[in-house]
C-alpha positions as CSV (number, residue, x, y, z in Angstrom):
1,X,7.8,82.9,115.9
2,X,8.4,86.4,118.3
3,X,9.2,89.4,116.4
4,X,12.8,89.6,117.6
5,X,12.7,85.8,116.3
6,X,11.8,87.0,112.5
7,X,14.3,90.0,113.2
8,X,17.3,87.3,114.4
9,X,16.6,85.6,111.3
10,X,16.5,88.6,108.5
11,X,19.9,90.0,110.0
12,X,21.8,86.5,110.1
13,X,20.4,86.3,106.3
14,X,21.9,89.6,105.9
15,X,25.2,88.9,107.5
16,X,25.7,85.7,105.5
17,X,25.4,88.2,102.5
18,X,27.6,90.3,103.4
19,X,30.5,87.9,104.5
20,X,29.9,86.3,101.1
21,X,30.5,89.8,99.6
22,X,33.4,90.7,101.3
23,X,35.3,87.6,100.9
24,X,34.9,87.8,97.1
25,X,36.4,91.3,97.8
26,X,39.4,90.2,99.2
27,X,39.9,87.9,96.6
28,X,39.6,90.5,94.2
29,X,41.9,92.5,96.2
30,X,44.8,90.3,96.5
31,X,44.2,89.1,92.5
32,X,45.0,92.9,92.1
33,X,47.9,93.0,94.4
34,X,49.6,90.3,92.4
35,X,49.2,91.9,89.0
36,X,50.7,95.1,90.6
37,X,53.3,93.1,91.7
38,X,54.1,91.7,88.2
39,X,53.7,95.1,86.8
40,X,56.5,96.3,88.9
41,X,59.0,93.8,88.6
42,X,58.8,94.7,84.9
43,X,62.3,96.5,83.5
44,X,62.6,99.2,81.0
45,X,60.0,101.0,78.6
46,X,56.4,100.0,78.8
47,X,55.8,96.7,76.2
48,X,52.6,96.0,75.3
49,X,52.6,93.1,77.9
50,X,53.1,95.9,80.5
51,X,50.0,97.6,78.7
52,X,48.1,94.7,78.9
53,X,48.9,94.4,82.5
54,X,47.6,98.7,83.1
55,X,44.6,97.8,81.5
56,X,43.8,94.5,83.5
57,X,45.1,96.2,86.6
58,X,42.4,99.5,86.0
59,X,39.5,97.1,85.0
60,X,40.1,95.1,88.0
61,X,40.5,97.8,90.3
62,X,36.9,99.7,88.8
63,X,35.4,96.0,89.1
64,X,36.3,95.8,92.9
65,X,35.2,99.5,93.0
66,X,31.7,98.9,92.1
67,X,31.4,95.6,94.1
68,X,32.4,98.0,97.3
69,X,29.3,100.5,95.9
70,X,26.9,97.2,96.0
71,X,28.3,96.0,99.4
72,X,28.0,99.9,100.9
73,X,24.4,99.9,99.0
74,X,23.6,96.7,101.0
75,X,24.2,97.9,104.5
76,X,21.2,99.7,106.4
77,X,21.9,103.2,107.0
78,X,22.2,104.4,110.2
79,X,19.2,104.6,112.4
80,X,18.6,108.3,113.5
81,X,19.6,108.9,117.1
């Protein structure tokens, strides 16, 4: 197999990875989205359901947060010019 071959190969590899990652992110982003949502539409002072729903909401969002760090840790830097 040529060089470019082996190199064609590698990057699909790598692109699979990263469409896996990102559509797990947007998952994760729209799960998010709906809690927010729900939060929201909640009336008056803040229950403990509505404190459940804060604490979900920040885990979830520092969950996604990471995942971004691993995706961004994933891609090659740029090669100098």
């Amino acid at each position: 197999m040529s060089k470019i071959g082996e190199f064609s190969e590698r990057q699909t590899a790598f692109n699979d990875r990263l469409d896996k990652a990102i559509e797990g992110l947007q998952g994760d982003v729209e799960s998010l989205n709906e809690k927010i949502a729900e939060l929201q539409n909640s009336a008056g002072e803040v229950t403990p359901e509505d404190q459940a729903l804060l604490d979900a909401i920040e885990s979830r969002s520092d969950a996604i947060a990471k995942k971004l760090e691993a995706l961004d840790a994933l891609t090659p830097p740029v090669p100098p010019a």
